[in-house]
C-alpha positions as CSV (number, residue, x, y, z in Angstrom):
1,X,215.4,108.0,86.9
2,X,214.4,108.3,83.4
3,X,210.8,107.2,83.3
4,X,210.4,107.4,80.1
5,X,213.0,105.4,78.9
6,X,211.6,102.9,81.5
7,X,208.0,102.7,80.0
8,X,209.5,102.3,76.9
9,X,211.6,99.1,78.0
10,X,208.4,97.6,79.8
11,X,206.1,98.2,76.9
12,X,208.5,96.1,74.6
13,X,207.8,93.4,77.0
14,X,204.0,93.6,77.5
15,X,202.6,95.3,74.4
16,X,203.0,92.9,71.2
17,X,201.4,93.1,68.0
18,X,197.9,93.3,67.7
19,X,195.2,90.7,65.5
20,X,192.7,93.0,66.4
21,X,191.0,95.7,64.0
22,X,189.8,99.2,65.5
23,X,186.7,99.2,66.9
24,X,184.4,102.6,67.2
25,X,184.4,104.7,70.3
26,X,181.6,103.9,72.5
27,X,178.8,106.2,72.4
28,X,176.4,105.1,74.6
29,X,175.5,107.8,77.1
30,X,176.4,106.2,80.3
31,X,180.2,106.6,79.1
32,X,180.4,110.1,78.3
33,X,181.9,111.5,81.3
34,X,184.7,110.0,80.4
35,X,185.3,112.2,77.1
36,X,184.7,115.4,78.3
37,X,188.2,116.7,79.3
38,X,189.9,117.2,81.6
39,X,189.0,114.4,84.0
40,X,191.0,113.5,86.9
41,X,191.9,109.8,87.8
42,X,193.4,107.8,91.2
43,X,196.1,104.9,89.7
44,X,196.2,102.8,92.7
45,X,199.5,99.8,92.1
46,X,199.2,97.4,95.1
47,X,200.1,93.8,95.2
48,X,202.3,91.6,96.8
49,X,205.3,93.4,95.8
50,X,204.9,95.2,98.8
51,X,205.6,92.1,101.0
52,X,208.8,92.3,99.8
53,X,212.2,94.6,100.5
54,X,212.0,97.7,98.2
55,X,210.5,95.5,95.0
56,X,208.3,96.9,92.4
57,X,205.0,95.2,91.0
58,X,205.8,92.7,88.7
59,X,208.7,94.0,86.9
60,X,210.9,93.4,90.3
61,X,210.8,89.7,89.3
62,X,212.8,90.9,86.0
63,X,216.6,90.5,85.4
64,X,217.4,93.7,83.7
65,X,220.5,95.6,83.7
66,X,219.5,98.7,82.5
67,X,217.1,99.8,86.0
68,X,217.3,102.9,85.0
69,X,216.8,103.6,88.6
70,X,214.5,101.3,89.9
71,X,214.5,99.7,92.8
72,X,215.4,95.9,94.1
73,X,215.3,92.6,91.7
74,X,214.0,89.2,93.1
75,X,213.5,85.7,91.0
76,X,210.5,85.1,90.0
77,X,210.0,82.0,92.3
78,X,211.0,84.4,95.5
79,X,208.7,86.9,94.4
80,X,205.5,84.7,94.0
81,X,205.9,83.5,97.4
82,X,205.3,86.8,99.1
83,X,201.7,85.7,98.7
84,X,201.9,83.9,102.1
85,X,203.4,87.3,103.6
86,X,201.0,89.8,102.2
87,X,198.4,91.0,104.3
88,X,196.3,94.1,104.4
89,X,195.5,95.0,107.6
90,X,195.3,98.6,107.3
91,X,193.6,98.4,103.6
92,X,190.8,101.1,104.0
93,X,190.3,102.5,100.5
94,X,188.0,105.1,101.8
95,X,190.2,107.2,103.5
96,X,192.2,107.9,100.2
97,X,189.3,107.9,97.8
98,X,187.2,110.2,99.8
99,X,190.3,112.9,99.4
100,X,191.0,112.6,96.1
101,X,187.0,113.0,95.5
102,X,187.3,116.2,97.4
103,X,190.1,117.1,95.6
104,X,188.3,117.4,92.4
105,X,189.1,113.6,90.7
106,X,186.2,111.9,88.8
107,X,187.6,108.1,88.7
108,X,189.7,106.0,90.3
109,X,191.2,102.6,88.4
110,X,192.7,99.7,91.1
111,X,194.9,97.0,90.3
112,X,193.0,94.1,90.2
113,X,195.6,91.8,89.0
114,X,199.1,92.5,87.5
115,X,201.8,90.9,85.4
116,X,202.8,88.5,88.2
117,X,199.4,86.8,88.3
118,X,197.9,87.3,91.7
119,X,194.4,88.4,91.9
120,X,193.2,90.7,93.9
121,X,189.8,89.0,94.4
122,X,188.7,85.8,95.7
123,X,188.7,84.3,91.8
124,X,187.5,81.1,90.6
125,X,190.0,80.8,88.0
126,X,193.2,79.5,88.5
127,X,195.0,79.1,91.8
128,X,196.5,82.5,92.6
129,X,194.3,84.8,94.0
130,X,193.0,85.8,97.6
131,X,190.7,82.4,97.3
132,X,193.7,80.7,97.8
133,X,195.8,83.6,100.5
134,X,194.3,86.3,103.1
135,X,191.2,84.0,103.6
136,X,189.4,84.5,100.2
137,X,189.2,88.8,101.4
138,X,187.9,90.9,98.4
139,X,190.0,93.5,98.3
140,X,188.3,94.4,94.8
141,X,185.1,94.4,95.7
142,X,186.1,96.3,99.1
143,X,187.6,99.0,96.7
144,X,184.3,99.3,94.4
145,X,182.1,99.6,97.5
146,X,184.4,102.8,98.5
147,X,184.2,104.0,95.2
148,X,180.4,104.0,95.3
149,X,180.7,105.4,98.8
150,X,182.2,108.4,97.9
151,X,181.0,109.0,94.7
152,X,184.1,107.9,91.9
153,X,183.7,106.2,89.1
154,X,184.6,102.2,89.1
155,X,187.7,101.8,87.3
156,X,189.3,98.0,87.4
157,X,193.0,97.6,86.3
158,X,193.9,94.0,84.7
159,X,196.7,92.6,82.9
160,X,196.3,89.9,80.2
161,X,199.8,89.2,80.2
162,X,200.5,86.4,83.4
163,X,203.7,85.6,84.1
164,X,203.0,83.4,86.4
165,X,200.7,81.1,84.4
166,X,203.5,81.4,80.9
167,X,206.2,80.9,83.5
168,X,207.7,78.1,81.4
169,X,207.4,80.2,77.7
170,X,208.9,83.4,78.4
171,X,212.4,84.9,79.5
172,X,212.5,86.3,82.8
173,X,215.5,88.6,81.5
174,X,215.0,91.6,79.9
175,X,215.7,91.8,76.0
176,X,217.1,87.6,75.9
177,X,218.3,87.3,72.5
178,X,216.9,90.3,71.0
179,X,218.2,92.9,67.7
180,X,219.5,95.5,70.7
181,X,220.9,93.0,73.4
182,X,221.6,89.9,71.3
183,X,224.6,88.5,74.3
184,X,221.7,88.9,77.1
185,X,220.4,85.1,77.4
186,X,217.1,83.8,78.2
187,X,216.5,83.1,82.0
188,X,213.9,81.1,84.1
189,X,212.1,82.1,87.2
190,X,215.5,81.5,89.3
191,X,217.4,83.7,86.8
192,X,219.4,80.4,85.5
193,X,220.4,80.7,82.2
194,X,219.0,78.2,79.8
195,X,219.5,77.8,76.1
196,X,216.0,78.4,74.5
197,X,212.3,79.4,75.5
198,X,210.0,76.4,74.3
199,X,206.8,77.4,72.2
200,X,204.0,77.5,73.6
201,X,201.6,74.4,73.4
202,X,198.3,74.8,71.7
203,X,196.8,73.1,75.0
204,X,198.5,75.4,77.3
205,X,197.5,78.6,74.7
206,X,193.8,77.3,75.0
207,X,193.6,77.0,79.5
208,X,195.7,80.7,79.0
209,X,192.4,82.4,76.9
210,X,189.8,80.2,79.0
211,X,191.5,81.4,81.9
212,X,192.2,85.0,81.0
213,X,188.6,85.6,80.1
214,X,187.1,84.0,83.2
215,X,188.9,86.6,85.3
216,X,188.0,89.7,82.9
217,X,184.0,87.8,83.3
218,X,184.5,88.1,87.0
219,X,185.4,91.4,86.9
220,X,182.1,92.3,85.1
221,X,179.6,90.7,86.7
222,X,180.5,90.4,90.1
223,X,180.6,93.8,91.3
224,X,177.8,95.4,89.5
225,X,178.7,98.8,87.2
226,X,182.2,98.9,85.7
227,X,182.6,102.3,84.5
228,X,186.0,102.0,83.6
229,X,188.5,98.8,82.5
230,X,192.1,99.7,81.9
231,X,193.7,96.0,80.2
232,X,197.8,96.5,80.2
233,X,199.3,94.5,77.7
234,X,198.1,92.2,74.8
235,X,197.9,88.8,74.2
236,X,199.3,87.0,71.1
237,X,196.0,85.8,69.2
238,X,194.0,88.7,70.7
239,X,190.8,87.7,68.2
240,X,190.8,84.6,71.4
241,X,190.0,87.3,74.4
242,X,187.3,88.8,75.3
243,X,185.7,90.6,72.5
244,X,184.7,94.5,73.0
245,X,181.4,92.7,71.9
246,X,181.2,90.8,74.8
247,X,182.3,93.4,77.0
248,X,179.5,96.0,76.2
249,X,176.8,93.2,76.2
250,X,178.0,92.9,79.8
251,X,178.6,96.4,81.0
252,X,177.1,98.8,78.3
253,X,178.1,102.1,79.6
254,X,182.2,101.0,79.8
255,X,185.1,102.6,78.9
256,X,188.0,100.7,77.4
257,X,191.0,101.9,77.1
258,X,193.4,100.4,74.3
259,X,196.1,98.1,75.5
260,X,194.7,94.7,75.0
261,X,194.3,95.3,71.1
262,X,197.5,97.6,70.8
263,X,197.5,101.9,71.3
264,X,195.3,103.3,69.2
265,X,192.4,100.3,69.4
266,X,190.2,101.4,72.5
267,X,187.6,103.7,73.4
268,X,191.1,106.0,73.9
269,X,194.4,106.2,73.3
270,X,196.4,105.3,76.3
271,X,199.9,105.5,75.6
272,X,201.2,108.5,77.5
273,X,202.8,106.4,80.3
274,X,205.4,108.9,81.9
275,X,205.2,111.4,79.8
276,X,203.1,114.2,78.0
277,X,202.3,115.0,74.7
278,X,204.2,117.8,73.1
279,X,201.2,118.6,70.7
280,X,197.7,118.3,70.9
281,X,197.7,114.1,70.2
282,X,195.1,112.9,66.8
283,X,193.2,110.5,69.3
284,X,189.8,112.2,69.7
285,X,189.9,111.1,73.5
286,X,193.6,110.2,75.5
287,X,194.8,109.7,78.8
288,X,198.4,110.2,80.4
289,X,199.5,108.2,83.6
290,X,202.5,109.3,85.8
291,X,203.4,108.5,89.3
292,X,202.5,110.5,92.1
293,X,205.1,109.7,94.4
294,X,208.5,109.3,94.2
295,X,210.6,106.3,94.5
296,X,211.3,104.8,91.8
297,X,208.2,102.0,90.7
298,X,204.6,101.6,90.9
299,X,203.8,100.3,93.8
300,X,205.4,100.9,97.1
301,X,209.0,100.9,97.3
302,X,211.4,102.5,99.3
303,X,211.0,106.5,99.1
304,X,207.2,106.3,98.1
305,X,206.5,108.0,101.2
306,X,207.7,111.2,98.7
307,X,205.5,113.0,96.6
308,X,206.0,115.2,93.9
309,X,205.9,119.1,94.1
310,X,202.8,120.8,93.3
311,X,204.3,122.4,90.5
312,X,204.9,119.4,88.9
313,X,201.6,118.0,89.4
314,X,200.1,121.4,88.0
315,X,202.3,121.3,84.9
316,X,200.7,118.0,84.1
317,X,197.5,119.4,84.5
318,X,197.7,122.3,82.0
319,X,199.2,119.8,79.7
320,X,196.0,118.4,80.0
321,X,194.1,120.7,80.2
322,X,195.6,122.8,77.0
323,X,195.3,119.5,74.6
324,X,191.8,117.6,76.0
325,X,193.2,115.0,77.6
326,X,192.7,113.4,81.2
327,X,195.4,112.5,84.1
328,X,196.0,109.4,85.6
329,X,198.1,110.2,89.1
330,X,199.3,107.2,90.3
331,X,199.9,106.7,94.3
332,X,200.8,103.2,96.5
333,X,199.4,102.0,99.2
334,X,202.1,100.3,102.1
335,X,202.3,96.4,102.7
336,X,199.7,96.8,105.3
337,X,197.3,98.8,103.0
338,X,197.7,102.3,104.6
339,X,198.5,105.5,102.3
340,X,201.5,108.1,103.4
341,X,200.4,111.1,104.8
342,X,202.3,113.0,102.1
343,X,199.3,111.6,99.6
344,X,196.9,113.4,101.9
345,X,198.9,116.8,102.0
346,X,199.4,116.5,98.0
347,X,195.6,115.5,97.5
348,X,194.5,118.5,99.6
349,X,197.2,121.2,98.1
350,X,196.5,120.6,94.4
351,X,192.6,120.1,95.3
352,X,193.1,124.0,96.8
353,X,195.1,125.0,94.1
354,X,192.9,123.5,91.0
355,X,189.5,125.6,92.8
356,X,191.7,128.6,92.5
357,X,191.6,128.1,88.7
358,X,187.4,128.2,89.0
């Protein structure tokens, strides 16, 4: 599979252009563990994907040709329903955020809702969230109380862009109509074909920012100290989310990485997704994010019971370690919660190895 070429093809989809102007890294005193390299962060995908038969968060619900390896395609309107499947029963964070604490990591950062829409937290915000399945269950909030637990740093995932809620304004196959696939047509959430995507009403654009923001509010208030938020994607007419203002007033000692304004706009530059710099990057502070396991997506999929080779992981490290920069390994939880025992052998073995280098 050629990751790279994969992130790239996702962040055509998720990353637009930006309306907002660079804002200065934070500096308030609380937030500068994050900025002295090289810090080690737990990625944790999980969703409802995982109800499913060997589909990916989110990006199963896609029609695209090119997988470039990835694993099974759904519709849209399939994929949504596995709400009523999905339940946890085995989620107990602390098991793998105690070991990747011991391990040497300094953060963890936990899907809290992802391009398909469903929160992971009983949210009073729309209609697709654990209020509405699994008997309102936090799983956020149960995540954030391991975190404390054991000693990481809070770190909450969330993704402007919602499928789900701009189901009816947006293609549901990859590159409809575009300069490099100009035959691919647009499709709706049963992969039909239909002749054009309708703009999007300035009604509709208006409950999309009120609703977007509510969530990100939630977020930051509910759980007490945020260290960490990590937005994927943008929104068109970003100056109408959440201002970094706002953000800081609420959590002062944050970190914000730089999606939701475009790269390059954040506290740090987050665009290494799958891959590594080849030179020491201009950003004063960067992060690079890569998969732990194997498999072929980011949440759990058939063959994510696979991890990489230590040699691997270490080879990211130096990266890291040679150009200031911190790593983001990713790992999956099952449908039922639970965490392969390869993540515990790879936790422990590059845990050993990395106090060898002490």
């Amino acid at each position: 599979m050629d990751e790279k070429k994969t992130a790239a093809v996702e962040h055509s989809v998720i990353m637009g252009e930006s309306t907002k102007k660079p804002f200065p890294r934070t500096t308030n005193p609380g937030a500068q563990w994050f900025f002295e390299p090289v810090k080690l962060g737990l990625f944790i995908h999980f969703g409802i994907s995982t109800a499913g038969d060997d589909l990916d968060i989110s990006w199963s619900m896609m029609d695209n040709p090119d997988r470039y390896g990835r694993n099974g395609q759904t519709t849209p309107t399939a994929y949504w329903k596995l709400a009523e499947q999905f339940n946890p029963t085995a989620f107990h964070p602390e098991d793998w955020l105690s070991a990747a604490k011991e391990a040497g990591f300094t953060y963890a950062v936990f899907t809290c809702r992802h391009h398909d829409g469903f929160a992971m937290w009983p949210s009073d915000a729309g209609d697709f969230s654990t209020r509405n399945y699994l008997g309102g269950r936090d799983l956020v909030g149960e995540y954030v109380a391991a975190c404390r637990k054991v000693g990481l740093k809070v770190g909450l995932y969330y993704s402007p862009p919602d499928w789900r809620f701009n189901q009816k304004y947006m293609s549901f196959m990859i590159g409809s109509h575009s300069e490099k696939y100009p035959d691919r047509p647009y499709k709706d959430v049963d992969h039909r074909v239909i002749d054009a995507i309708p703009p999007m009403p300035e009604d509709h654009k208006t409950a999309y920012f009120d609703y977007v923001n509510a969530q990100v509010r939630e977020l930051l208030t509910r759980y007490g100290r945020i260290d960490l938020l990590w937005f994927d994607g943008t929104t068109k007419d970003t100056d109408r989310a959440i201002s970094i203002e706002e953000i800081r007033a609420l959590q002062p000692q944050i970190v914000v990485n730089d999606r939701l304004w475009g790269f390059g706009n954040g506290d740090y530059c987050s665009e290494y997704e799958c891959r590594l710099p080849e030179k020491k990057p201009e950003y004063p502070a960067w992060e690079t994010c890569h998969s732990w396991h194997v498999g072929g997506g980011w949440s759990y999929v058939i063959n994510a019971d696979k991890y990489r080779p230590l040699s691997d992981t270490m080879h990211k490290y130096e990266v890291c370690r040679r150009f200031g920069g911190n790593l983001l390994l990713n790992i999956a939880p099952r449908a039922d919660g639970s965490v392969p025992d390869a993540y515990y052998a790879s936790v422990k073995e590059f845990g050993d190895e990395l106090r060898k280098l002490k």
